[in-house]
N, C-alpha and C positions, 0 to 999 in steps of 0.2 A: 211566628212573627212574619212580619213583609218586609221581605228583605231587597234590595233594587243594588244591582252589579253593573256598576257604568266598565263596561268593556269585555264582551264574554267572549276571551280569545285563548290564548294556549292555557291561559291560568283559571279566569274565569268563567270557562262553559263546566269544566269538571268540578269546580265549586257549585254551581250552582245546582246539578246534581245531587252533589252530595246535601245538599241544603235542602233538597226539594225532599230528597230521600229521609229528614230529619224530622220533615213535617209540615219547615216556612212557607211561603208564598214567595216564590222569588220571580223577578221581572231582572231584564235588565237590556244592555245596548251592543251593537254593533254601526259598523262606522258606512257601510255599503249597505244598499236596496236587494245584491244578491245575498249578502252574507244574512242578512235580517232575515230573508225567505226560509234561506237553510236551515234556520236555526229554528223557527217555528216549526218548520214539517219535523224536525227531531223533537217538537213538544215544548219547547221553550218560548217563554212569554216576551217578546223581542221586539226593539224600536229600534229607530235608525237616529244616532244622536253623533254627531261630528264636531270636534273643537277646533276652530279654526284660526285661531285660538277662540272666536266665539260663536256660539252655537248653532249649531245647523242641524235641522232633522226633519223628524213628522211627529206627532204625539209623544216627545220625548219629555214633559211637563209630569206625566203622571208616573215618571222615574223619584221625583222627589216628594209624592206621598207615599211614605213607607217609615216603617219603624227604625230600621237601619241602612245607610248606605256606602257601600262600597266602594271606592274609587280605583283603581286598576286598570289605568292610563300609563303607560310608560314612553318618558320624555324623548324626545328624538336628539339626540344627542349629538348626531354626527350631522344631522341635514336642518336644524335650526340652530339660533340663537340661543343662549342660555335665558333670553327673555320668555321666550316663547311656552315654554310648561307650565312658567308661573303665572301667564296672560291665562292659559287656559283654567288651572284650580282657581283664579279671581274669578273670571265668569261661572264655574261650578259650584263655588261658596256663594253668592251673589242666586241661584237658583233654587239652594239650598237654604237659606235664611227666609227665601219666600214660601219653600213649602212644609211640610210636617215632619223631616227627619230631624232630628236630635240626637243620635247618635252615627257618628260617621269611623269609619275605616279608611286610611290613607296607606298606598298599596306605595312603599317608597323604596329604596335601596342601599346595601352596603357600601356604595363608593361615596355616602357623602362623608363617609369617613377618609381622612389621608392615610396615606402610605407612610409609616414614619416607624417603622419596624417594631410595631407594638400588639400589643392586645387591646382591642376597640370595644369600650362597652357604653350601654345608652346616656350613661352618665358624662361620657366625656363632653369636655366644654370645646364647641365649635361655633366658627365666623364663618362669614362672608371670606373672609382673609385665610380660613385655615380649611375651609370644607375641599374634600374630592372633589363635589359636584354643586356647582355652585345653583345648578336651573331646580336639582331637587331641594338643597334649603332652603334655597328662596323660597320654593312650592310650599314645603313643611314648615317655617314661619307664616305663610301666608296665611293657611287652613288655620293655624292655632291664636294667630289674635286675633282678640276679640268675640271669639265665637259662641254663638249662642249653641252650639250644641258639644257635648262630648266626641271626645278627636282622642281617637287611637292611630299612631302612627307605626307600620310595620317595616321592617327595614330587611328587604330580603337580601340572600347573598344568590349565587348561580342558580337559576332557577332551571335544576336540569332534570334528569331520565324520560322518559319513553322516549323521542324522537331527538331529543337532546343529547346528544353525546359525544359530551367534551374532548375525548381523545380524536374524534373524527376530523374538528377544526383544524387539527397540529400533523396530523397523519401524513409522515414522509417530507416534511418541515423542514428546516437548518434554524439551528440559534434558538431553539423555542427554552424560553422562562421554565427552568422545570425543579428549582430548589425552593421555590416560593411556597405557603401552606395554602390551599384551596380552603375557598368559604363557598360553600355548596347546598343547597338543601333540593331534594327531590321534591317534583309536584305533588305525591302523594302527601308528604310531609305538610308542604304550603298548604293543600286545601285541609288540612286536619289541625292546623294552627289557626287558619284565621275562625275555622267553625269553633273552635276552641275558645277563640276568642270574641265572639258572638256568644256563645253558651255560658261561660263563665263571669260575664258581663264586667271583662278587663278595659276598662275606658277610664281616658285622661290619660294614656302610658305610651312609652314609647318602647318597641322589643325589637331586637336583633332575631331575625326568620334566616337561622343557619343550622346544618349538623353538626353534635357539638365534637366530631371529631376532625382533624383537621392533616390528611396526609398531604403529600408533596405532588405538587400537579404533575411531576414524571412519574411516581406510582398510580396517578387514574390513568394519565396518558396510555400506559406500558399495560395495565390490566385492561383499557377497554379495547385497545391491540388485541390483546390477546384472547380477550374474551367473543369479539365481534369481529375476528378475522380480517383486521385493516394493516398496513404499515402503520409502525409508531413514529415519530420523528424520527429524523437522519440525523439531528445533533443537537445538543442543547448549550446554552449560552453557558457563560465562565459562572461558577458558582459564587453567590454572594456579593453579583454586582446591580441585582433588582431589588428594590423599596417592598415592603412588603406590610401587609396587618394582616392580623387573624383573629376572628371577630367571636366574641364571645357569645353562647348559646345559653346561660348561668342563666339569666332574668325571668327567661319564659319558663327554663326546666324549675324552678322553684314554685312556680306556681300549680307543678302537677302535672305539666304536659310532660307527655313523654314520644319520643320519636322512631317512627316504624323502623327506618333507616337511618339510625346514626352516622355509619360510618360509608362517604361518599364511593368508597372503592366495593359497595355492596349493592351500589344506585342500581337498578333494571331500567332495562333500554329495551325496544322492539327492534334492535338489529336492524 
């Protein structure tokens, strides 16, 4: 297939790899004229496409002829508006409808679930009023009315290992969160889920992209301490006064997928 990855960055340049390696045609985008260069001398088919929230590039038109497409944009959360992710998937579906994908992947996230000390599965009923994150619902309603094409929506949780590692953030800390359960999945896991889901031709669905095991963020803290040679935290806050979900991994494991790395205190890290 021809597959088009709007965003080849920590998540999708190793996807697109592995997709190339599969057999696809994959093309996809970076946001700079340096990163775009880079990315071609490594062999990859690459254009320069920016959301501003509306679009800016050079030949980034021929990202939406493709048989499927990718979205893997992550919203800024902290330096825009919660308007601002959903301006940009409006002009992305609006490019999309003009050209020949039909089947689209929506690269979204666990906190549009709230904290309300539960188990979060796809099924739960969520608002405006009741989501974590209000810039990704909006986003994930946006994509899904009216759409002429098939919308799978992926909802990842910590998107971590090789240079990601979690215990590093908290290293020699006070008060750090550490009775809460972690919702984690390693990138290797990510890129072997969404091809999974490309291959199995899982569309119209929505799937939680977590390991389905779920320890206490002071046993990854205290193992990648100990594993990668850093201070752990200096102390952790009073037990059982942080809000918490732990997000269920059921929907996708039923369908056959299985995960290299289950359980987060096993993730590998390049130290």
């Amino acid at each position: 297939m021809k597959i088009s990855v709007i965003g080849f960055g920590w998540l999708g340049k190793p996807l697109a790899y592995h997709l190339i390696s599969k057999g696809h045609q994959v093309i996809g985008s970076a946001t700079s004229e340096e990163k775009v260069k880079l990315l071609q001398q490594e062999g990859l088919d690459t254009t320069l496409l920016k959301l501003c929230p509306h679009p800016e590039g050079v030949g980034f038109q021929k990202l939406f002829d493709a048989d499927v497409l990718l979205i893997n944009v992550p919203p800024r959360t902290r330096s825009a508006a919660p308007t601002f992710h959903p301006e940009q998937m409006k002009f992305l579906k609006a490019m999309i409808e003009r050209g020949t994908v039909r089947k689209v992947i929506y690269v979204s996230a666990t906190s549009v679930y709230p904290d309300l000390n539960q188990v979060a599965r796809e099924e739960d009923p969520l608002t405006r009023s009741s989501t974590g994150n209000l810039a990704l619902f909006d986003a994930e309603t946006l994509l899904q009315m009216d759409a002429p094409y098939a919308l799978t929506i992926v909802r990842f949780g910590g998107l971590l290992g090789v240079d990601r590692i979690p215990g590093k953030y908290f290293s020699g800390k006070d008060n750090v969160v550490g009775d809460t359960p972690v919702n984690y999945i390693h990138r290797d896991d990510a890129v072997s889920m969404l091809t999974w889901i490309i291959t199995k031709e899982l569309w119209v669905e929505v799937f939680n992209g977590v390991a389905p095991l779920h320890p206490r963020r002071s046993q990854v803290y205290e193992r990648n301490a100990k594993d990668l040679g850093f201070a752990p935290p200096q102390s952790y806050a009073e037990l059982g006064q942080n809000a918490w979900k732990e997000i269920s991994a059921d929907k996708i494991l039923k369908t056959g997928f299985e995960f290299s790395i289950p359980d987060p205190l096993d993730f590998w890290y390049e130290g």
